[in-house]
N, C-alpha and C positions, 0 to 999 in steps of 0.2 A: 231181208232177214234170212238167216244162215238157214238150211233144211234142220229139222229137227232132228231125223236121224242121225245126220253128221254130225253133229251136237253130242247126242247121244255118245256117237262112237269115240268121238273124241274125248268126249269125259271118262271111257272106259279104260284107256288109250294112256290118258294121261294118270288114271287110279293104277294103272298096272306098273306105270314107269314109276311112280310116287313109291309105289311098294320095293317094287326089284332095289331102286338105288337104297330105300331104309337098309334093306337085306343087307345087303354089298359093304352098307356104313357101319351095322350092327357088329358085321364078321369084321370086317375092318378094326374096328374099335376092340374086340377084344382079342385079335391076336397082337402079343406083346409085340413093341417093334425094334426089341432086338431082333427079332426073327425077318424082319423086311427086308428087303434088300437094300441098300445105301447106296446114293449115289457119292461118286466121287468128286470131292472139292477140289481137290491139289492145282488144279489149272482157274482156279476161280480166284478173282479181284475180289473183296470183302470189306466193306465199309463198315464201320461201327461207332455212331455217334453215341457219345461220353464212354469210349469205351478204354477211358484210362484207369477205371475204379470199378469198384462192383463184379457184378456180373458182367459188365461190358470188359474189363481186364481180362475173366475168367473166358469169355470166351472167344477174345483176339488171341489168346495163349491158345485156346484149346483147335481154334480154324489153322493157327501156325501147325501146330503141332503134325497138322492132315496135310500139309502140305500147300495149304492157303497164300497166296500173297495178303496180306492184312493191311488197311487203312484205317488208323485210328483218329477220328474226328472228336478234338475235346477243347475245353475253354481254357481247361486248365492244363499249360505245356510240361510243364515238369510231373506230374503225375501221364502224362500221355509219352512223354519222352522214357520215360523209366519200362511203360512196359512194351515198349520198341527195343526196350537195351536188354532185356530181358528173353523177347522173342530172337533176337538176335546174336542176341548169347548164345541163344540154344543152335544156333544156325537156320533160323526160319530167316521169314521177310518181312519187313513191319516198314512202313512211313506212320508220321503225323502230321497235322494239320491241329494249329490252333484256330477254334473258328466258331463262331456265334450261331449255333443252330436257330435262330431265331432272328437272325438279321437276313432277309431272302437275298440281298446283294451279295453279301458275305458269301452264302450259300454257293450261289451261279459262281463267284468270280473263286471259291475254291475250289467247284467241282471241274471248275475251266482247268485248273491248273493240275489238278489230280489226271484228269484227262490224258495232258501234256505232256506228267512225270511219268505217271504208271502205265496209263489204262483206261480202257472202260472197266467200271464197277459192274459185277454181274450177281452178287448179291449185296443185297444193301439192308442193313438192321438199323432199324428208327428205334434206339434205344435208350437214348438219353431224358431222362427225367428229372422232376423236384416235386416235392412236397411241401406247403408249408405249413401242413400241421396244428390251423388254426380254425377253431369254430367259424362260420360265415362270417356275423357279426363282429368278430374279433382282427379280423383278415384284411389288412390297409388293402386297397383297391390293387395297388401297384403289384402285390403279391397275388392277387389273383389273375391279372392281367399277365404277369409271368408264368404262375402253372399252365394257364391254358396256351403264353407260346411255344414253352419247352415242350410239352407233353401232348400235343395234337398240329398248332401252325406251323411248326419244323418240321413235321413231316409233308406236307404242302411242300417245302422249299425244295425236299431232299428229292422226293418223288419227279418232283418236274426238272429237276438237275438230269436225276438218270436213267430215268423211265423211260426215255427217247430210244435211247441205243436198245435197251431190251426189248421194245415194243419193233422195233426195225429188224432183231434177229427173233424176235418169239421166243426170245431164250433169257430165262431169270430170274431171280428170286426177291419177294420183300418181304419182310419179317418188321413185325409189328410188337413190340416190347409192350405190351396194355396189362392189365391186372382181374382180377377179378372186382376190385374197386368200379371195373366197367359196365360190374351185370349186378352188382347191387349196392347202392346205398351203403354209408359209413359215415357215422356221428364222427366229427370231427375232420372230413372230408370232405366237404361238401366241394370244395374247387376243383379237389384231387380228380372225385368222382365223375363230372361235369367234363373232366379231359380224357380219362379215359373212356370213360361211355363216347364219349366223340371220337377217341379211337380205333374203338370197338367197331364203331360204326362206319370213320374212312376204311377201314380194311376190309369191310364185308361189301361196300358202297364198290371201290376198285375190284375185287374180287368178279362180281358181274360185270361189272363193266368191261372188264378184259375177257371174260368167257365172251358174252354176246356182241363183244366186235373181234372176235376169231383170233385172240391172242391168248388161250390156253396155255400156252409154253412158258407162260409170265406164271411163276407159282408163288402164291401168298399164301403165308403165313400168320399167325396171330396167336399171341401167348399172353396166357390170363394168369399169373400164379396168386396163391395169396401171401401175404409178407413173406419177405426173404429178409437172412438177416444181416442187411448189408447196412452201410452209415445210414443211408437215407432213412429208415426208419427205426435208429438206437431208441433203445427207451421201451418200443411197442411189446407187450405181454401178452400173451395166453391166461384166461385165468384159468382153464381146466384145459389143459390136450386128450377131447374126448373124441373128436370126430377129425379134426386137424392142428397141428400145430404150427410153428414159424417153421419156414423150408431154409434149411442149410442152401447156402449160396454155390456149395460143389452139386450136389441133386440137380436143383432148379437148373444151372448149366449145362447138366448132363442129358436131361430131357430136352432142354431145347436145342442142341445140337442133335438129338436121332429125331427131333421132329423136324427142323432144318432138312436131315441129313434123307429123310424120307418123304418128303414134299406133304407133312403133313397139315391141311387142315388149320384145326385150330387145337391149341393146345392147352388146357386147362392142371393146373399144379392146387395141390396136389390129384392124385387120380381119382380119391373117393369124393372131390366135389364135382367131378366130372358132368353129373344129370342136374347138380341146382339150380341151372342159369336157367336152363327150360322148365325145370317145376316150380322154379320161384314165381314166375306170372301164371300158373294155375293155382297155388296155395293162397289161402287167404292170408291179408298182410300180417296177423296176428301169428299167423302157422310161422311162417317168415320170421317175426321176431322170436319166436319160441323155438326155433334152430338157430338162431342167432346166439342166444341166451344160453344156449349148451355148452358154447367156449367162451361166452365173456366176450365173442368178437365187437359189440360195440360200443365195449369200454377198450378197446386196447388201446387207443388213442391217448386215453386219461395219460397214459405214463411214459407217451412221447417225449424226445429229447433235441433225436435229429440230429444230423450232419453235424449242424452248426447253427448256433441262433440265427432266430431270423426274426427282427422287430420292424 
């Protein structure tokens, strides 16, 4: 048995390191991070799966724009081809790949080839999603079986593609596209939720794991916003904009490029929900719904439309 006073001091040890890094988080957290300093992309390879549409368009334009080489990995070639012609237009560098984030074969045998054409990938954004929008109940199997592998098992695939080279230089970045859908419950989401909370969770899962086997220089990311208003969720409303409203799709790019660009953390959209994920499991469930009920957030679903049906 350990001496007690080493015990002791150890726990003293360990209250003081507990405080200093709040400290450090706190001052962190609220200076703006325009004010940070940024690192430079312009020599970085950038993956971005479905990043032919959405946010994932917005911000394979916006990594060109810094001087990025861009890899855009989508299912769909002609929306992936268009904003390669677009980056390229403008005189950036864009490839694509058509490619099934959700088939691991698929995965290895494009990331083999990406390899071959470009490069190693040095940051890599797990960012392709789907929704489908349906109460549990209502949800054929096969659609839930699909949210959970676009929107958590694809990143498995992508991880173990590229994570090799970055863990070999200690040098690199994974960005984690998850939602606020991760940290709490949503009527009419229950598949949604179930993947990103499992995103939520591989990203903070890898995050240690790379500190405590000495690969710190591997920086993870993770971005929670709440609806953005991109196809995937047309239809979704607001009933009151009291505390948040839908995030424009230029914002939500814009933050997560100076969180990218600053090796930050985790990134929560918008900023005033920033403290709910950790007050929500000290509030009682009912306090919970009664902040819920401020915006209508779990009715928004009721007026969902979606990309595109999906029966």
């Amino acid at each position: 048995m350990e001496n007690p006073v080493i015990t002791f001091i150890l726990l003293l040890w360990t209250l003081a390191k507990i405080c200093f890094y709040n400290f450090l988080g706190f001052i962190d957290n609220i200076i703006p991070g325009e004010w940070k300093p940024k690192k430079d992309v312009s020599k970085d390879i950038v993956l971005i799966t479905g990043g032919g549409s959405g946010i994932g368009r917005l911000m394979s334009l916006s990594f060109a724009e810094l001087g990025a080489t861009v890899i855009i990995w989508d299912i769909n070639n002609e929306t992936a081809q268009g904003v390669v012609k677009e980056i390229r237009g403008a005189g950036g560098k864009a490839y694509s790949y058509v490619v099934d984030c959700c088939d691991n074969e698929a995965v290895y045998k494009t990331a083999d080839k990406v390899r071959e054409d470009i490069g190693h990938v040095t940051i890599l954004i797990n960012n392709a999603g789907i929704v489908s929008g349906k109460k549990l109940l209502q949800c054929p199997d096969r659609l839930i079986k699909k949210t959970m592998d676009v929107n958590v098992n694809a990143h498995f695939w992508t991880l173990k593609a590229f994570l090799p080279n970055m863990l070999e230089k200690n040098q690199g970045h994974i960005v984690t596209i998850a939602s606020l859908a991760g940290h709490l419950g949503v009527s009419g989401l229950v598949d949604y939720c179930a993947s990103k909370f499992a995103a939520v969770g591989l990203d903070d899962a890898l995050y240690h794991e790379l500190q405590y086997t000495g690969k710190s220089g591997v920086k993870c990311t993770v971005v929670c916003p709440f609806y953005i208003k991109t196809g995937m969720f047309d239809g979704v409303k607001a009933k009151r904009a009291i505390m948040v409203d839908i995030l424009e799709p230029e914002y939500a790019v814009e933050r997560i490029m100076l969180a990218i660009r600053t090796n930050q953390r985790v990134l929560i959209l918008p900023r005033s929900l920033y403290f709910f994920p950790g007050l929500k499991n000290l509030w009682n469930p009912k306090a919970v719904m009664a902040f819920c009920d401020l915006n209508g957030s779990q009715q928004m679903m009721e007026t969902y439309s979606g990309r595109q049906k999906q029966d």
